[in-house]
C-alpha positions as a Markdown table, in Angstrom:
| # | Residue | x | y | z |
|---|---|---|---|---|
| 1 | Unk | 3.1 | 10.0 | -32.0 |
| 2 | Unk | 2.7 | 8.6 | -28.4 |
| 3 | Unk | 4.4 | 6.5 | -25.6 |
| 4 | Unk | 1.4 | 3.9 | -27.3 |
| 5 | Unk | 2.9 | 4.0 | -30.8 |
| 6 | Unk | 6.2 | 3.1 | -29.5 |
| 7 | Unk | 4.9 | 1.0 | -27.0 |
| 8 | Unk | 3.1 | -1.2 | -30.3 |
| 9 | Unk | 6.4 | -0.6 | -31.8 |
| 10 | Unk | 8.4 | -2.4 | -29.6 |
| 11 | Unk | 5.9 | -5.2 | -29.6 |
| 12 | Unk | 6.3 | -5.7 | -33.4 |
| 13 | Unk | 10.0 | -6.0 | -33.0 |
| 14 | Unk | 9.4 | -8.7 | -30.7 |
| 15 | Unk | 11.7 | -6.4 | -27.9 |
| 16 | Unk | 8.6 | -7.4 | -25.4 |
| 17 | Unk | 5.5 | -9.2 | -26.0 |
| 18 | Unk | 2.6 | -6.9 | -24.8 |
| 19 | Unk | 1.9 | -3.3 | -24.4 |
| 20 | Unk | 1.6 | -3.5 | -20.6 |
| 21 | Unk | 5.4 | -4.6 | -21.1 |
| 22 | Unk | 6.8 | -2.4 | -23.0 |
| 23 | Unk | 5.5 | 0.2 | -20.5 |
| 24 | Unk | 6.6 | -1.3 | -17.5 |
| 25 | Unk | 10.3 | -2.0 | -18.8 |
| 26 | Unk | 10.4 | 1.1 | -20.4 |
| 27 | Unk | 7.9 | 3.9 | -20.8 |
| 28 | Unk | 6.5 | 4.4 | -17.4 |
| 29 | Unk | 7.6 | 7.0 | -15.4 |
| 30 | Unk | 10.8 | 6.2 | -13.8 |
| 31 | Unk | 11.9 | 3.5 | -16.6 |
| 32 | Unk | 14.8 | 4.3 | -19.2 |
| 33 | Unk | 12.9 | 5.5 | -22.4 |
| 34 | Unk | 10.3 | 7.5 | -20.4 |
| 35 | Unk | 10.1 | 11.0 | -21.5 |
| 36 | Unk | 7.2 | 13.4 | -19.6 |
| 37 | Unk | 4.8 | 15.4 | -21.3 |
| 38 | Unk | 5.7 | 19.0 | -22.6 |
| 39 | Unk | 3.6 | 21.5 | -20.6 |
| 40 | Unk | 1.8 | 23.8 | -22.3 |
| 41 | Unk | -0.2 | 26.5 | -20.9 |
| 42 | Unk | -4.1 | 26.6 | -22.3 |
| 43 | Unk | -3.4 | 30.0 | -23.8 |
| 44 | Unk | 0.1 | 28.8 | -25.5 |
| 45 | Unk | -2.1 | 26.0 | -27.0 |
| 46 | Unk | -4.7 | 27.8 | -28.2 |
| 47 | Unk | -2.1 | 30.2 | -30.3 |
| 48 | Unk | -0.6 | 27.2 | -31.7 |
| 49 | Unk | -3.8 | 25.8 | -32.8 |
| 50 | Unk | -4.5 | 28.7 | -34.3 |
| 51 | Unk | -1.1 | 29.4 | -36.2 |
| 52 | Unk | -1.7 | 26.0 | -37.6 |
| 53 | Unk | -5.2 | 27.1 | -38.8 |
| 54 | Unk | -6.9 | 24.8 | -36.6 |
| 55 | Unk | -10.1 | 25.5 | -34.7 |
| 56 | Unk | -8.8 | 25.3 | -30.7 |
| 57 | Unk | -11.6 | 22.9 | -28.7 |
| 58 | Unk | -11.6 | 22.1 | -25.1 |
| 59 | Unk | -11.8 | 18.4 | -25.2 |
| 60 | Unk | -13.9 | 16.6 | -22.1 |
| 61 | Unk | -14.1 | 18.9 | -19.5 |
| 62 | Unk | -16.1 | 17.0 | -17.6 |
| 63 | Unk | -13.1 | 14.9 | -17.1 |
| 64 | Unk | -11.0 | 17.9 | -16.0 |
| 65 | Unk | -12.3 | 18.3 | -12.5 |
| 66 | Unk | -11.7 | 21.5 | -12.4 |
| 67 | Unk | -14.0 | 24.1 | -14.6 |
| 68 | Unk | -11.5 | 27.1 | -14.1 |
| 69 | Unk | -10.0 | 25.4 | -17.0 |
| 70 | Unk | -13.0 | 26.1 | -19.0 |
| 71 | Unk | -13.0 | 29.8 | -17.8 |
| 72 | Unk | -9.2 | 30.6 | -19.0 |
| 73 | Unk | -9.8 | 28.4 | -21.7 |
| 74 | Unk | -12.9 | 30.4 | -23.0 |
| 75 | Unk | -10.5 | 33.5 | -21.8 |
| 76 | Unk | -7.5 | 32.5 | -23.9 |
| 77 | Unk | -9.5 | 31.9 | -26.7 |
| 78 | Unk | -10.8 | 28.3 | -27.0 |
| 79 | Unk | -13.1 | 28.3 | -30.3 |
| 80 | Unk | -15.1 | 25.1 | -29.3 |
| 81 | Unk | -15.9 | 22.9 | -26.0 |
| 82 | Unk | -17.1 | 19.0 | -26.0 |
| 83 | Unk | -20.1 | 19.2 | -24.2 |
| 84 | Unk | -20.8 | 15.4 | -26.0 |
| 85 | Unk | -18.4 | 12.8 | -24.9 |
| 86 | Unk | -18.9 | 9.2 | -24.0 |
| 87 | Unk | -17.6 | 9.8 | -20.5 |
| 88 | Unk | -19.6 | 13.0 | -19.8 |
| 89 | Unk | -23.3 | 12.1 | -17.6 |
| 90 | Unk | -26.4 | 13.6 | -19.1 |
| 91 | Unk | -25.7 | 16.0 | -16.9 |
| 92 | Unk | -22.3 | 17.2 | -18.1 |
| 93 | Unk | -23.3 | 17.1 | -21.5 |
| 94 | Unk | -26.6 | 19.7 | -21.0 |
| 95 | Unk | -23.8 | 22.0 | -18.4 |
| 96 | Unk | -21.0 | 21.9 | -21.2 |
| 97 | Unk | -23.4 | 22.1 | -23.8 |
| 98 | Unk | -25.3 | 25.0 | -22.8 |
| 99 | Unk | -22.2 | 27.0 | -21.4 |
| 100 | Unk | -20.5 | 26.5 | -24.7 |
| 101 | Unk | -23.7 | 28.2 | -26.5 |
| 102 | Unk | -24.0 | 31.2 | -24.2 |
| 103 | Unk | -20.1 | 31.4 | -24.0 |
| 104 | Unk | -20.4 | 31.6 | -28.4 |
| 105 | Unk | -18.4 | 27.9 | -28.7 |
| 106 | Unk | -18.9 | 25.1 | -31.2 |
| 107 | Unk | -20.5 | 22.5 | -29.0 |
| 108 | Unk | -18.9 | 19.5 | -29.9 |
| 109 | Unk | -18.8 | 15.5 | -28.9 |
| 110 | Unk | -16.5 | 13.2 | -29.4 |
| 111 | Unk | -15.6 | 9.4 | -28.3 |
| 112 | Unk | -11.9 | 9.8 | -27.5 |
| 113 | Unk | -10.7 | 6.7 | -29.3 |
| 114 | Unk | -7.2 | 7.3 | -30.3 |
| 115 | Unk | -6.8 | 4.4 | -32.4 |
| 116 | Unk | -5.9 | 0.7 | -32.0 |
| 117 | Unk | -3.3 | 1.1 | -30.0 |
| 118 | Unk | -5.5 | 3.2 | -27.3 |
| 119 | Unk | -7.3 | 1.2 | -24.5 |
| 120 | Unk | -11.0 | 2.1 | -24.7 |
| 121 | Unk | -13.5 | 0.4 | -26.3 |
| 122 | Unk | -15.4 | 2.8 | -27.9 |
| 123 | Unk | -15.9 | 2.6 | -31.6 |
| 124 | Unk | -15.4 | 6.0 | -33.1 |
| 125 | Unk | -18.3 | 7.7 | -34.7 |
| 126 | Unk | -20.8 | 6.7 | -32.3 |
| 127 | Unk | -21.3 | 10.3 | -30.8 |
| 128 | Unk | -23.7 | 11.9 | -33.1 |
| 129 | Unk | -23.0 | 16.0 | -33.3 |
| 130 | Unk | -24.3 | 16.5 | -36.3 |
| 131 | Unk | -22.9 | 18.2 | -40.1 |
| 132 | Unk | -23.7 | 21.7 | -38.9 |
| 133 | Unk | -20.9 | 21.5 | -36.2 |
| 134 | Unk | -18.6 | 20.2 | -38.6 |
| 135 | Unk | -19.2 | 23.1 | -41.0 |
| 136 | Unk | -19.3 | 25.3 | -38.2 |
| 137 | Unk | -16.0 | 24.3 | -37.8 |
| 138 | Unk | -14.9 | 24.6 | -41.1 |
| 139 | Unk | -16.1 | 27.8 | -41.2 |
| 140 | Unk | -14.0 | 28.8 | -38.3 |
| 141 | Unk | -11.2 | 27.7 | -40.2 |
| 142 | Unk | -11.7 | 29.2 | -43.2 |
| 143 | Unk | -12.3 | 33.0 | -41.3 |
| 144 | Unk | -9.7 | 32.6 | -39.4 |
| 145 | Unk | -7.0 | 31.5 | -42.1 |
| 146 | Unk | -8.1 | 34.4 | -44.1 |
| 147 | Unk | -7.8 | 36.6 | -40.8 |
| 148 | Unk | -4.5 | 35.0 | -39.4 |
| 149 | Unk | -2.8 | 37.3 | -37.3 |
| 150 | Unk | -5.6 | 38.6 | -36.0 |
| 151 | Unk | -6.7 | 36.7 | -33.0 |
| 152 | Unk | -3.7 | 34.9 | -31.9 |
């Protein structure tokens, strides 16, 4: 659960009429119910991914800015990058892509949308990756619930 969900929250109970309202009165930075973003270092992630049982992907790195994220990422641990996202250009998507096969990742894709409450416009499902990286994934899993312990 987000600032969104409380944001459309807050909207329902008639406490302001719009999104863009509720976050200027109160979830913006600055405003009475804002609370910031626990930071969590890439490696601290990974490990509680993991714990959970949870495959650990680097979501859009194109979008980072910075690919010495991808480098501690891939050094911490990361089990999967997503070379295939609707804001990537061809470009980023054949860099990530390939760097995630020679690196040993899942290459995945994704469209970001976090539901109706998010802002873009993209309709989930249309970036294809195909069922072999969704077993892949499942796979990973699977090994490493029956390996817990061992690579966190």
């Amino acid at each position: 659960m987000g600032r969104p969900h409380i944001a459309a929250e807050l909207v329902d109970l008639g406490i302001v009429r719009t999104l863009k309202e509720a976050f200027e009165r109160f979830l913006a930075q600055g405003r009475p119910a804002y609370v910031p973003r626990p930071k969590l270092e890439p490696a601290e992630a990974i490990a509680v991914v993991r714990q959970a049982g949870g495959v650990p992907v680097l979501a859009h790195p194109g979008l980072i800015g910075d690919d010495r994220w991808v480098r501690e990422a891939i050094a911490a641990g990361v089990m999967g990058i997503e070379a295939y996202h609707t804001d990537h250009s061809e470009l980023q998507r054949q860099f990530y892509a390939r760097w995630g096969h020679d690196a040993g990742l899942v290459v995945t894709g994704g469209t970001d949308s976090h539901g109706p409450q998010g802002t873009r416009t993209v309709v989930p499902g249309t970036v294809n990756v195909g069922m072999d990286v969704v077993e892949r994934l499942k796979a990973l899993s699977l090994w490493y619930q029956r390996s817990r312990g061992s690579l966190a």
